[in-house]
BAVOTOR-897454 format. One record per residue: residue in one letter; x, y, z of N, C-alpha, C in turn. Coordinates in steps of 0.02 Angstrom, whole numbers, padded with zeros to 5 digits, always signed. Last residue first. Layout:
N
[A [X Y Z] [X Y Z] [X Y Z]];
...
end
This chain:
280
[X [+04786 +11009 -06983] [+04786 +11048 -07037] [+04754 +11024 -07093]];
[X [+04816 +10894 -06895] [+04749 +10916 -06904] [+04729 +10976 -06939]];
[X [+04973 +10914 -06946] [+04927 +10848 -06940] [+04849 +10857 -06946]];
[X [+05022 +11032 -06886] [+05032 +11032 -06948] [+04960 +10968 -06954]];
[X [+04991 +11005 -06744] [+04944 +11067 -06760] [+04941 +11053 -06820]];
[X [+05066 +10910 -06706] [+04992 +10884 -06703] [+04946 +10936 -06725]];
[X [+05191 +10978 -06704] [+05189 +10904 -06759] [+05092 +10901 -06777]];
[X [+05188 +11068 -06624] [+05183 +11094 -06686] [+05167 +11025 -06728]];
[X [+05187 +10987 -06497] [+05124 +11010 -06524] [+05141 +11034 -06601]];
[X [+05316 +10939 -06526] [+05239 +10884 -06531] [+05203 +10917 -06540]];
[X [+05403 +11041 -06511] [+05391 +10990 -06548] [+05337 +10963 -06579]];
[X [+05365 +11068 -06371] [+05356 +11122 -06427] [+05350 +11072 -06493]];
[X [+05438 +10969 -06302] [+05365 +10990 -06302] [+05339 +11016 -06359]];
[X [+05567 +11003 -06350] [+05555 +10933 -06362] [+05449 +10939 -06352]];
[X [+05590 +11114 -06292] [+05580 +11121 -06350] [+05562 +11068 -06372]];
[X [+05563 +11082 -06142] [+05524 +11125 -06191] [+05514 +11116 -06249]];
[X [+05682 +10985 -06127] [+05612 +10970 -06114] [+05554 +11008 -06161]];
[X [+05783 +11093 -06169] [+05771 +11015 -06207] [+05717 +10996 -06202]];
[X [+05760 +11176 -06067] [+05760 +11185 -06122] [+05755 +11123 -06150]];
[X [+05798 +11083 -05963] [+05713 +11125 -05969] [+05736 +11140 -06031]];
[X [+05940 +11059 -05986] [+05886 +10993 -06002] [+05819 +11039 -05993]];
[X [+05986 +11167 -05937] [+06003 +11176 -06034] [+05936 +11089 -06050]];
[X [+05970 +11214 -05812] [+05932 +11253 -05868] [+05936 +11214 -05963]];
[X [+06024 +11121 -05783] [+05968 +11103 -05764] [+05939 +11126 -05799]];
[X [+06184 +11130 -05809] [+06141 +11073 -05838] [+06070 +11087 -05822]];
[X [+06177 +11260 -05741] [+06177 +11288 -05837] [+06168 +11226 -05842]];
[X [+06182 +11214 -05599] [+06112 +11241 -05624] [+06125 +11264 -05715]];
[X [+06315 +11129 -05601] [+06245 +11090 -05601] [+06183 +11141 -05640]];
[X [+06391 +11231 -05620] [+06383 +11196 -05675] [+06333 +11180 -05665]];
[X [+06355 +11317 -05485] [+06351 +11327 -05561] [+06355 +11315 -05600]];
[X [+06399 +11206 -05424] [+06345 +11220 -05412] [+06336 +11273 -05473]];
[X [+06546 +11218 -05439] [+06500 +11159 -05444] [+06409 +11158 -05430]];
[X [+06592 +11344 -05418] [+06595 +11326 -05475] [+06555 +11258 -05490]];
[X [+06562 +11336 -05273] [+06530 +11383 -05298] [+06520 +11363 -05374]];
[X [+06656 +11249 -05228] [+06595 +11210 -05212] [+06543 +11281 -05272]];
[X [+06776 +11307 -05273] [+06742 +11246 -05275] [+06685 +11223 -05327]];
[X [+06736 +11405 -05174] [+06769 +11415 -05235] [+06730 +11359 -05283]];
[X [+06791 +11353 -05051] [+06696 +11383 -05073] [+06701 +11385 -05144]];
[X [+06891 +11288 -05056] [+06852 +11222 -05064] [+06798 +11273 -05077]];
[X [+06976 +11424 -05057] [+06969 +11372 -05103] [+06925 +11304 -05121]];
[X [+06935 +11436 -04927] [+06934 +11500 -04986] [+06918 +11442 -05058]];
[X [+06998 +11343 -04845] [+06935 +11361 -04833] [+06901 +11421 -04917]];
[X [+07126 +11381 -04891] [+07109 +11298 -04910] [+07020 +11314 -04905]];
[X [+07143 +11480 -04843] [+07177 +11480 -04878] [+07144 +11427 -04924]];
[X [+07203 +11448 -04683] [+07113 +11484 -04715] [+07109 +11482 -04785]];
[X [+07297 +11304 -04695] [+07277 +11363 -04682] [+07211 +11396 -04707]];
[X [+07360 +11169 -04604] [+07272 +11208 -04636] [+07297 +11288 -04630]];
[X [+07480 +11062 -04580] [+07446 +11119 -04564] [+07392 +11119 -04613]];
[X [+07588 +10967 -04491] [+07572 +10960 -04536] [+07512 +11021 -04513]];
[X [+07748 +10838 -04454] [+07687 +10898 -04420] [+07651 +10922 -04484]];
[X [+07758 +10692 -04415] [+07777 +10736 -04463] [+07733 +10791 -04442]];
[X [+07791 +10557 -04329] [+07756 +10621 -04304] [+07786 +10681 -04361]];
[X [+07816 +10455 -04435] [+07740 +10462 -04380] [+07724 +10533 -04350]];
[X [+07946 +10493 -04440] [+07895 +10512 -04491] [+07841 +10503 -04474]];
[X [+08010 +10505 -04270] [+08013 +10468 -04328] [+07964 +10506 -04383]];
[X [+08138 +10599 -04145] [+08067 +10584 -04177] [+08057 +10504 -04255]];
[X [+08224 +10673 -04114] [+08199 +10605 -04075] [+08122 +10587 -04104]];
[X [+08345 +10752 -04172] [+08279 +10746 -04167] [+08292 +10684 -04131]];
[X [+08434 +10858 -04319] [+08462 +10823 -04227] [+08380 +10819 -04204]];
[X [+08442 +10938 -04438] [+08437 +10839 -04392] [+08436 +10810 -04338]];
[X [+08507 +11081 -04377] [+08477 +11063 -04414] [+08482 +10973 -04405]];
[X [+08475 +11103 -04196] [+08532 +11120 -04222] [+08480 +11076 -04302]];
[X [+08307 +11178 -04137] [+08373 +11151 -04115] [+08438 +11142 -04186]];
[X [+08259 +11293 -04142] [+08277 +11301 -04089] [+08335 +11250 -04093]];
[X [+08183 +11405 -04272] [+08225 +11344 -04245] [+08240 +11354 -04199]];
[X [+08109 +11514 -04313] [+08093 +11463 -04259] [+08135 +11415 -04230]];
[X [+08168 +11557 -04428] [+08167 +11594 -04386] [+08164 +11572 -04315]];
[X [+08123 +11439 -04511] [+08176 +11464 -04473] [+08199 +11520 -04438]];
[X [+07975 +11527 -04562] [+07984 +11472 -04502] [+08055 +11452 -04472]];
[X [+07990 +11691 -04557] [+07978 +11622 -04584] [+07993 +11571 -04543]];
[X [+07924 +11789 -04499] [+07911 +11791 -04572] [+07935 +11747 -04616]];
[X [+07863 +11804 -04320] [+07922 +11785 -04359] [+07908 +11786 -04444]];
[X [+07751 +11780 -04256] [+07774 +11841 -04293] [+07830 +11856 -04330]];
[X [+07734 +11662 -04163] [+07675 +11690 -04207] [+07697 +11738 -04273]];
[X [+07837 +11618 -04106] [+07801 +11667 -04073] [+07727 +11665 -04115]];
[X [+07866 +11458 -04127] [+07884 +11514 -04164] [+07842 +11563 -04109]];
[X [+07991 +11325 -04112] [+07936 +11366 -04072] [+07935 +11431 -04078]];
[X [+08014 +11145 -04145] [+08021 +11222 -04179] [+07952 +11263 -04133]];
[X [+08061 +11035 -04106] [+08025 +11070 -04060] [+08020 +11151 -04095]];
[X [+08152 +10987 -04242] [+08114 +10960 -04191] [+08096 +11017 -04155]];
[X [+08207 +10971 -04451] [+08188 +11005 -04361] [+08143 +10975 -04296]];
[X [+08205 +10844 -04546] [+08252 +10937 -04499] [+08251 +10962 -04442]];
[X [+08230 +10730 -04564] [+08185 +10747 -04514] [+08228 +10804 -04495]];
[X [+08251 +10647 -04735] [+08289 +10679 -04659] [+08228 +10719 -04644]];
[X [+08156 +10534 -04796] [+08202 +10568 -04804] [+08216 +10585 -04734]];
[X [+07970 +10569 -04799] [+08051 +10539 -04809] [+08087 +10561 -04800]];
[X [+07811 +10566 -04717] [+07852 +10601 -04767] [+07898 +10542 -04783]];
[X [+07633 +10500 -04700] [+07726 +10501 -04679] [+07768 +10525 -04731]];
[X [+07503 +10579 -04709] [+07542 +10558 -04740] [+07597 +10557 -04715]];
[X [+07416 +10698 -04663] [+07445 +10706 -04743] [+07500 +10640 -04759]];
[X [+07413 +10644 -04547] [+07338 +10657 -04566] [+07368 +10668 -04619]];
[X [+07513 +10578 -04441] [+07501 +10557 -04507] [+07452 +10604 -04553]];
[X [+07552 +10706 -04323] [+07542 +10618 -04337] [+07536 +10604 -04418]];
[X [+07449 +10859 -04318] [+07506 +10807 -04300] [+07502 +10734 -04322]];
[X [+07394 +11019 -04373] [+07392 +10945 -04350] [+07447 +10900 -04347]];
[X [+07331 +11152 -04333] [+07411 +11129 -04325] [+07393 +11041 -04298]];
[X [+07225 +11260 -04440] [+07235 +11193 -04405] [+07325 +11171 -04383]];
[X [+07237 +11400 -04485] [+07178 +11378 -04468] [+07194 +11299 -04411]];
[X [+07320 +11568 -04501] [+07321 +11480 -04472] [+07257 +11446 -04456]];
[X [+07276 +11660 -04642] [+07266 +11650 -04572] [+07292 +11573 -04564]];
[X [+07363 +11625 -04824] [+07313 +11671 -04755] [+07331 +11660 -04695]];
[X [+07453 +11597 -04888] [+07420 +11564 -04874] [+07365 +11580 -04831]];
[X [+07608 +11624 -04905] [+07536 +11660 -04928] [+07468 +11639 -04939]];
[X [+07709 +11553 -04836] [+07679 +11522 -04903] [+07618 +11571 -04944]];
[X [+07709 +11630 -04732] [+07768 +11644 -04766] [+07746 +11626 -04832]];
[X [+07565 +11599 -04662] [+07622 +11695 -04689] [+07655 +11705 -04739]];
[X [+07592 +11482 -04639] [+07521 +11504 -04683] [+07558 +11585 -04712]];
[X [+07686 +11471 -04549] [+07665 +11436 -04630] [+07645 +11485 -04667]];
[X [+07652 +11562 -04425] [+07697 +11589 -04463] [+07707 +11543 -04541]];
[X [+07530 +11491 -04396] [+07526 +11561 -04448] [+07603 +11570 -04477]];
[X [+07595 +11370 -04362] [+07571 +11359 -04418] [+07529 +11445 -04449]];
[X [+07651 +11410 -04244] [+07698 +11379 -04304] [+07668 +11384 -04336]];
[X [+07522 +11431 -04184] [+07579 +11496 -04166] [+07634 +11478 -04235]];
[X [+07464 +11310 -04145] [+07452 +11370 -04198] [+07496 +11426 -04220]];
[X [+07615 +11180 -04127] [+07564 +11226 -04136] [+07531 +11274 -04185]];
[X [+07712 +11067 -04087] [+07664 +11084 -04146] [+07619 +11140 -04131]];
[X [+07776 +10992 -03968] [+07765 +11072 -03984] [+07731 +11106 -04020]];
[X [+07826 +10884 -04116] [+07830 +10911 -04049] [+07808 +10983 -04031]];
[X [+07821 +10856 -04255] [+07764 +10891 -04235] [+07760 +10884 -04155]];
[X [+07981 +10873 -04350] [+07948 +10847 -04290] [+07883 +10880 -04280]];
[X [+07973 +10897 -04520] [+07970 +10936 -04454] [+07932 +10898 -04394]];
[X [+08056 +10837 -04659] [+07990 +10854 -04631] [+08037 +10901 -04574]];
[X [+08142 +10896 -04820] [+08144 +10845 -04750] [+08081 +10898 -04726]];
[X [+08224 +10902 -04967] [+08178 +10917 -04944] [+08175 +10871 -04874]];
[X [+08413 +10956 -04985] [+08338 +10888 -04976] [+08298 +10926 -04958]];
[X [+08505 +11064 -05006] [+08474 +11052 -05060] [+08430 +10970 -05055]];
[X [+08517 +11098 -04861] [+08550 +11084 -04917] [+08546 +11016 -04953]];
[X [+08328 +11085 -04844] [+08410 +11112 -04845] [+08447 +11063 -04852]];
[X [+08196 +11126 -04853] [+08214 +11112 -04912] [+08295 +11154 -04875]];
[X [+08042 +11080 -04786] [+08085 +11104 -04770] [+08150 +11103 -04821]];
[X [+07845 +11041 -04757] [+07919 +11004 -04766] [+07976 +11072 -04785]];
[X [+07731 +10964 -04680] [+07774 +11053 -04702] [+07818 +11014 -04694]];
[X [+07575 +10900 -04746] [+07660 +10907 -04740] [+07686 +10942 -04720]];
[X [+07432 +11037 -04782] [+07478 +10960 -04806] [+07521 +10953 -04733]];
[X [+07383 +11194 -04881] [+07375 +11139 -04804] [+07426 +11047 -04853]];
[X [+07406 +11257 -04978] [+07392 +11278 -04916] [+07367 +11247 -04877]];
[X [+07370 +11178 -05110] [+07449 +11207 -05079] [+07457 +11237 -05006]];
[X [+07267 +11089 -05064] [+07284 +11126 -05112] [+07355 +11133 -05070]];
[X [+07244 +10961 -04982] [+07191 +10965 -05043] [+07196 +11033 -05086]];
[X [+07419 +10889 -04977] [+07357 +10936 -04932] [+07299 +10916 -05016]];
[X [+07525 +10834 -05010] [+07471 +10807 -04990] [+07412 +10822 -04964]];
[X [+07646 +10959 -04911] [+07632 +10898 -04974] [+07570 +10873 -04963]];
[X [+07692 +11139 -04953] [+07639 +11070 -04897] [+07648 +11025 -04945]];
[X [+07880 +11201 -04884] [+07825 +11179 -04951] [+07764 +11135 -04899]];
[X [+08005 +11315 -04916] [+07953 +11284 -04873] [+07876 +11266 -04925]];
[X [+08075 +11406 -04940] [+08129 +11361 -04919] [+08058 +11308 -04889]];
[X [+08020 +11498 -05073] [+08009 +11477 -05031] [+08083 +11425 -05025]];
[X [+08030 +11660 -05183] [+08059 +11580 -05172] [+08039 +11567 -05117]];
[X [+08019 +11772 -05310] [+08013 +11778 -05220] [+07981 +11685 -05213]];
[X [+08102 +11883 -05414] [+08083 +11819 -05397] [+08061 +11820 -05318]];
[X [+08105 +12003 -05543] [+08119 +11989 -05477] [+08083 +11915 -05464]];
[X [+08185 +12115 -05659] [+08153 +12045 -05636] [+08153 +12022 -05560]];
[X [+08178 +12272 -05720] [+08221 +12234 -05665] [+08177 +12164 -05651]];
[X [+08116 +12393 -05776] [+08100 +12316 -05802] [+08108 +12257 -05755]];
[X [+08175 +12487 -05738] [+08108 +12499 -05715] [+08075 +12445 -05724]];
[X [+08294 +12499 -05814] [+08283 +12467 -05750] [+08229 +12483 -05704]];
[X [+08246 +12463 -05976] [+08259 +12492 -05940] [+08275 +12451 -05856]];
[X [+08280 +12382 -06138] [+08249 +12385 -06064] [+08284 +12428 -06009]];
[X [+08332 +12300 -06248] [+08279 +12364 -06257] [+08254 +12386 -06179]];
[X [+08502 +12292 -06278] [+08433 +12254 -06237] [+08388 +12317 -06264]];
[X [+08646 +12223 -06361] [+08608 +12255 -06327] [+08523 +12227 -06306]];
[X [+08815 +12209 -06410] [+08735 +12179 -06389] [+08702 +12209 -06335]];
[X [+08905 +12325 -06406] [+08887 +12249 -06467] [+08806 +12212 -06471]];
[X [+08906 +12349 -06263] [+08858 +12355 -06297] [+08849 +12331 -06397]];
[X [+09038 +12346 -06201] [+09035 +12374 -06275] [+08978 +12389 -06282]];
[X [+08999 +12264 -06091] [+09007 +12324 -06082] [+09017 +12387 -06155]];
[X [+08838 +12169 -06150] [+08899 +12169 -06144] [+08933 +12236 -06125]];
[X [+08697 +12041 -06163] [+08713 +12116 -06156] [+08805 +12102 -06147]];
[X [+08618 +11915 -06186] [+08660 +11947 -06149] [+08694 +11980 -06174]];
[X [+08465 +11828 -06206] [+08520 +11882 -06254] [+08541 +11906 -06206]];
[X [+08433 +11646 -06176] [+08453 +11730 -06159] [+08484 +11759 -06227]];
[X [+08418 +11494 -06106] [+08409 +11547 -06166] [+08394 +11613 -06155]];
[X [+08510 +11441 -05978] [+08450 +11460 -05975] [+08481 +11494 -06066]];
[X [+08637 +11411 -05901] [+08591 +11372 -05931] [+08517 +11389 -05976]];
[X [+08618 +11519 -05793] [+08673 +11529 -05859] [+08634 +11463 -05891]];
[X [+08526 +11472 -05687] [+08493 +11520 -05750] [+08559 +11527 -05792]];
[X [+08536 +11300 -05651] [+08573 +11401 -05648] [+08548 +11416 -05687]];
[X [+08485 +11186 -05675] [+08509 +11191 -05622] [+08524 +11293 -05597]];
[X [+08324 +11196 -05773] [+08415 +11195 -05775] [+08435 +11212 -05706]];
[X [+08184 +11157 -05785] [+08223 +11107 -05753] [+08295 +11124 -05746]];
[X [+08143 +11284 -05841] [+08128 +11257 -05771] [+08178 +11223 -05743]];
[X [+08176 +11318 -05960] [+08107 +11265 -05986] [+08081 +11255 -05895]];
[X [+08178 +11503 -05982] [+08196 +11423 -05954] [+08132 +11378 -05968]];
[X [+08244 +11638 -06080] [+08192 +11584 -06076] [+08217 +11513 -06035]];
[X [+08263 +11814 -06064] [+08268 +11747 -06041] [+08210 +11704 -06047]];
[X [+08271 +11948 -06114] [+08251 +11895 -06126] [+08234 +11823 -06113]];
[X [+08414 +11973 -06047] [+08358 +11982 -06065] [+08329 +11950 -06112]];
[X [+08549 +12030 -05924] [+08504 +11969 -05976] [+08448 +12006 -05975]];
[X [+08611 +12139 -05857] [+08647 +12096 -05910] [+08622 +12063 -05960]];
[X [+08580 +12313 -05866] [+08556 +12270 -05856] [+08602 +12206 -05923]];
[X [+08714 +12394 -05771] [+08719 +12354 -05818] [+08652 +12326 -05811]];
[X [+08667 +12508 -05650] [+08720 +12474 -05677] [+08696 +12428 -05751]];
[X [+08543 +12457 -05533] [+08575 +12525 -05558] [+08639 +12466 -05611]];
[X [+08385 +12426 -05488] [+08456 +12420 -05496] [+08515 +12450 -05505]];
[X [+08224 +12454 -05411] [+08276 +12468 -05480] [+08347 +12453 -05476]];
[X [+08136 +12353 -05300] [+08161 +12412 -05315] [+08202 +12414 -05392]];
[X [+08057 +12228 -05325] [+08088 +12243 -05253] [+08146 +12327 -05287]];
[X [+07964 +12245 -05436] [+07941 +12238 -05383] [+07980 +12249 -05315]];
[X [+08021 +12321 -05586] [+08047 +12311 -05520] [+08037 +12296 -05451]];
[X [+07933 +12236 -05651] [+07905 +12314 -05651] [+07955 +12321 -05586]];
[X [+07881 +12059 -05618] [+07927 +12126 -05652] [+07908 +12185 -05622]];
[X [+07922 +11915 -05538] [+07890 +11974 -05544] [+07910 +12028 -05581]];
[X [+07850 +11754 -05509] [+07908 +11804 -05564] [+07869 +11857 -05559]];
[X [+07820 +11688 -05331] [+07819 +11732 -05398] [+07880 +11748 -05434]];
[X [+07870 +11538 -05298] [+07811 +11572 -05272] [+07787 +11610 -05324]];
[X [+07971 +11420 -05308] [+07955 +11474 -05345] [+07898 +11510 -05329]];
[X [+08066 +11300 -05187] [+08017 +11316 -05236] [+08009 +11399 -05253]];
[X [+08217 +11313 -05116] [+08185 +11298 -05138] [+08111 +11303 -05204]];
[X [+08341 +11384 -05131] [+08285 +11391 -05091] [+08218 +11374 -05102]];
[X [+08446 +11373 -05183] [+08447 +11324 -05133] [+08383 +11368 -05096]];
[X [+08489 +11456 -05291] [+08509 +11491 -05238] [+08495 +11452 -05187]];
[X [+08430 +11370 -05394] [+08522 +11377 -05403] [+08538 +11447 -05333]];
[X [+08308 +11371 -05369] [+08336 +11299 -05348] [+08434 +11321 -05364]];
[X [+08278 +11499 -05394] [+08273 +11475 -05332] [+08282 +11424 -05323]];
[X [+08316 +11498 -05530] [+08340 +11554 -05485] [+08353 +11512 -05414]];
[X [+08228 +11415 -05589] [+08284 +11390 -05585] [+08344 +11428 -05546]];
[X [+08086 +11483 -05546] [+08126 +11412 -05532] [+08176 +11386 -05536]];
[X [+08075 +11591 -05632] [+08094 +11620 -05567] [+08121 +11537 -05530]];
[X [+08057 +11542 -05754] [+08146 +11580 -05745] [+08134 +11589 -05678]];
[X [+07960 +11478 -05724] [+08002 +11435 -05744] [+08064 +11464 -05722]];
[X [+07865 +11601 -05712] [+07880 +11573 -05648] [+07944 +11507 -05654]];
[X [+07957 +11741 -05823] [+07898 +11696 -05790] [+07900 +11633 -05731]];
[X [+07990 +11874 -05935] [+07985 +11825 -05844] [+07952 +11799 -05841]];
[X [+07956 +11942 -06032] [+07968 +11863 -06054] [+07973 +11833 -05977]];
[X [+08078 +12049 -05984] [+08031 +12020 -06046] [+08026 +11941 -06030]];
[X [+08138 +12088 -05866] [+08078 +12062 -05842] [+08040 +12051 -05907]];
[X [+08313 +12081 -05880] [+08262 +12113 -05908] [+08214 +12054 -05873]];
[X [+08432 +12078 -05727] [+08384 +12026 -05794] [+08326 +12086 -05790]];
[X [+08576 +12174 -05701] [+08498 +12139 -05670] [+08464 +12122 -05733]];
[X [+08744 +12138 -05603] [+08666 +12193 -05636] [+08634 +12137 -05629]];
[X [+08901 +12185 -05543] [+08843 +12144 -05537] [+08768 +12188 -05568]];
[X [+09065 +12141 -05608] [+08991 +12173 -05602] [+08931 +12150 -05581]];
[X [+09146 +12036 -05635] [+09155 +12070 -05606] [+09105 +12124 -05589]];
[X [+09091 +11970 -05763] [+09152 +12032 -05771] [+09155 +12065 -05718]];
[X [+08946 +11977 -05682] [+08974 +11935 -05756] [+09031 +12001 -05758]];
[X [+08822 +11907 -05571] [+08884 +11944 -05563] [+08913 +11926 -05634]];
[X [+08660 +11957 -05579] [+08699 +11925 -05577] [+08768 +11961 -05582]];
[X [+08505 +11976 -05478] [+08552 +11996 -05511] [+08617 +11947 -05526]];
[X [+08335 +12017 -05451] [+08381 +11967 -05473] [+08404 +11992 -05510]];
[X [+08264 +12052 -05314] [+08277 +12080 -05365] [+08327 +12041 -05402]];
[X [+08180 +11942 -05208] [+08208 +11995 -05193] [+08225 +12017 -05292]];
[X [+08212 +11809 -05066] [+08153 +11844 -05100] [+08211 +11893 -05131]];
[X [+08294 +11725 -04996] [+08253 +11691 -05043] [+08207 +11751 -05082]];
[X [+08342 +11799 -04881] [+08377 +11778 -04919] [+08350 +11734 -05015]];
[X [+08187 +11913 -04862] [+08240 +11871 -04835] [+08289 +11842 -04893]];
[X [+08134 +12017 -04930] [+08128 +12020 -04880] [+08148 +11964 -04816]];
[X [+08256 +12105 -05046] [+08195 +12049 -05016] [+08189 +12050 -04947]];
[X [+08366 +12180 -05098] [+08294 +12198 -05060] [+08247 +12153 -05029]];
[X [+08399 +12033 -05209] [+08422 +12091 -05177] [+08370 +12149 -05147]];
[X [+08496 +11887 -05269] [+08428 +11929 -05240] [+08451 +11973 -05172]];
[X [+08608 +11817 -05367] [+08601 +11834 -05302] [+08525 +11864 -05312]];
[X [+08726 +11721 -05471] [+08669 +11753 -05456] [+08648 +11769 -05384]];
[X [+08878 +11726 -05541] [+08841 +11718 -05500] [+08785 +11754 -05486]];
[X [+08949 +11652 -05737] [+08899 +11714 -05676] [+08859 +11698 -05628]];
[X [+09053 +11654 -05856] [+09058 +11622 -05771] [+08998 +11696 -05750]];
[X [+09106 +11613 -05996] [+09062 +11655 -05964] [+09034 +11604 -05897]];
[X [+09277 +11564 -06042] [+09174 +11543 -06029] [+09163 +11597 -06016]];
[X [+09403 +11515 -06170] [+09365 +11552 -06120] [+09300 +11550 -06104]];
[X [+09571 +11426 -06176] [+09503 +11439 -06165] [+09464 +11463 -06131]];
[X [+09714 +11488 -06275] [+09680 +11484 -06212] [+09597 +11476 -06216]];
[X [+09778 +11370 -06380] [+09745 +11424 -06362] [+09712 +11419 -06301]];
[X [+09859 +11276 -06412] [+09908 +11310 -06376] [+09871 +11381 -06364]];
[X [+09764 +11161 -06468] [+09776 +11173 -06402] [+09834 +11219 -06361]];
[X [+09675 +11272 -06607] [+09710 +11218 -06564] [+09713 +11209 -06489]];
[X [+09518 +11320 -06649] [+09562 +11314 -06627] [+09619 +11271 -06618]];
[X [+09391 +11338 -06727] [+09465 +11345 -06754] [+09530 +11348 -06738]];
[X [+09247 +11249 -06690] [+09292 +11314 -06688] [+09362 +11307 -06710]];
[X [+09059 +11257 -06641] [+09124 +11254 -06709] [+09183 +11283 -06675]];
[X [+08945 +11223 -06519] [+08974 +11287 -06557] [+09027 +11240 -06603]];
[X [+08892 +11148 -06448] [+08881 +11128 -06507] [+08915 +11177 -06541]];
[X [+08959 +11202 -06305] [+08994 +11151 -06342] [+08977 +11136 -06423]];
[X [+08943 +11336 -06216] [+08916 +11327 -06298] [+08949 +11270 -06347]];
[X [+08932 +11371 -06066] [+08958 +11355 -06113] [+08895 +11323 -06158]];
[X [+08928 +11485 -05926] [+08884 +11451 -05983] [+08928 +11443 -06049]];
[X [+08953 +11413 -05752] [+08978 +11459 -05824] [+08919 +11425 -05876]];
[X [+08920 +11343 -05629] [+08885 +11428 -05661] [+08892 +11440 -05722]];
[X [+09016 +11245 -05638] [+08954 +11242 -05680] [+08908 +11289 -05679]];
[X [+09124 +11306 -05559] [+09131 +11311 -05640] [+09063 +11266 -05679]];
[X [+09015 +11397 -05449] [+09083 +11357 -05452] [+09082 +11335 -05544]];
[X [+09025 +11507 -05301] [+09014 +11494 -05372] [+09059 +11437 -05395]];
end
């Protein structure tokens, strides 16, 4: 933790001098039950305690600034109703509002609770907020489930040699991102040369692993590769989504086909009533 956790209130007023002591509110955040370091029940530490954010008002913004102030990259779900179990102890925040972009949820608009209870919450710990974060992203795909696979440590995003590239790497993607089945493990350019640092090289997953570091084999940068060989995936995921599509586009076309026969008709209808009034 370090002293930009704390949440300060500079537009605040105050009556002090300088032979007074000054005080913040300092709180570390963590996730808890998940099913790796990035997933799980969100809590923070304030006074030495650790509790848990009301789920009013959660949403994927508050679950983003969670997962960029725990270094794991992107936001998958905000979840309530205690998705990774109940808490116990203090719930601290509630309410919370982020716009996204704050580095720590102390940044964030809240009503925070206290051991007095001065301030209070309406929520139980059946409310408990939870977040579930990726360290893993596609770029350039035709949805979120195929592209790039790019990799998010400390705190860059970087590709993945496509040595070794396989299907076997690209379910464990498709798994972790929720993305379905592995459909394609492509290599070379097909999404595009990434930037930046080149994380990993010969990553070789079994298939069953639940995220792709799990796979590493070699040390984090260390490669012989360039951005030509960025590795890059499909999952079924993408197949779902182009029927989708293609389903919604073919149902517009036929409500235009039906709505010009109508036009036609009534434009028919027209004339004759014109030529019935006429020989009246």
């Amino acid at each position: 933790m370090s002293f930009s956790h704390c949440h300060l209130k500079p537009q605040e007023k105050h009556d002090c001098s300088h032979e007074d002591y000054a005080s913040v509110i300092c709180a570390e955040t963590r996730l808890v039950n998940g099913t790796n370091h990035c997933s799980g029940r969100v809590e923070v530490l304030f006074n030495g305690e650790w509790g848990t954010v009301c789920d009013d008002g959660w949403n994927l913004a508050d679950a983003q600034v969670v997962c960029r102030e725990l270094g794991c990259g992107e936001a998958l779900s905000a979840l309530g109703g205690a998705y990774f179990g109940q808490g116990n102890g203090f719930i601290w925040l509630d309410d919370v509002k982020c716009l996204g972009t704050e580095a720590y949820l102390s940044q964030c608009n809240y009503v925070m609770t206290n051991p007095e209870r001065t301030k209070k919450h309406d929520c139980r710990h059946e409310e408990d907020a939870s977040v579930v974060c990726s360290d893993l992203r596609l770029v350039n795909g035709t949805s979120h489930c195929s592209g790039r696979v790019e990799v998010f440590h400390n705190n860059i995003w970087g590709t993945i040699c496509d040595a070794d590239w396989d299907l076997q790497d690209v379910k464990v993607v498709c798994r972790q991102l929720g993305c379905g089945k592995a459909s394609k493990a492509l290599k070379g350019t097909h999404y595009g040369q990434g930037s930046g640092p080149i994380w990993l090289e010969s990553v070789n997953c079994t298939g069953d692993e639940a995220t792709l570091k799990e796979c590493q084999k070699t040390a984090w940068g260390e490669h012989s590769c360039s951005h030509s060989q960025d590795a890059n995936v499909e999952c079924s995921a993408v197949e779902s989504v182009a029927f989708i599509e293609t389903s919604i586009h073919l149902v517009v076309a036929g409500l235009v086909l039906l709505v010009l026969i109508a036009v036609v008709a009534e434009a028919g209808c027209s004339r004759r009533r014109k030529r019935t009034q006429q020989q009246l």
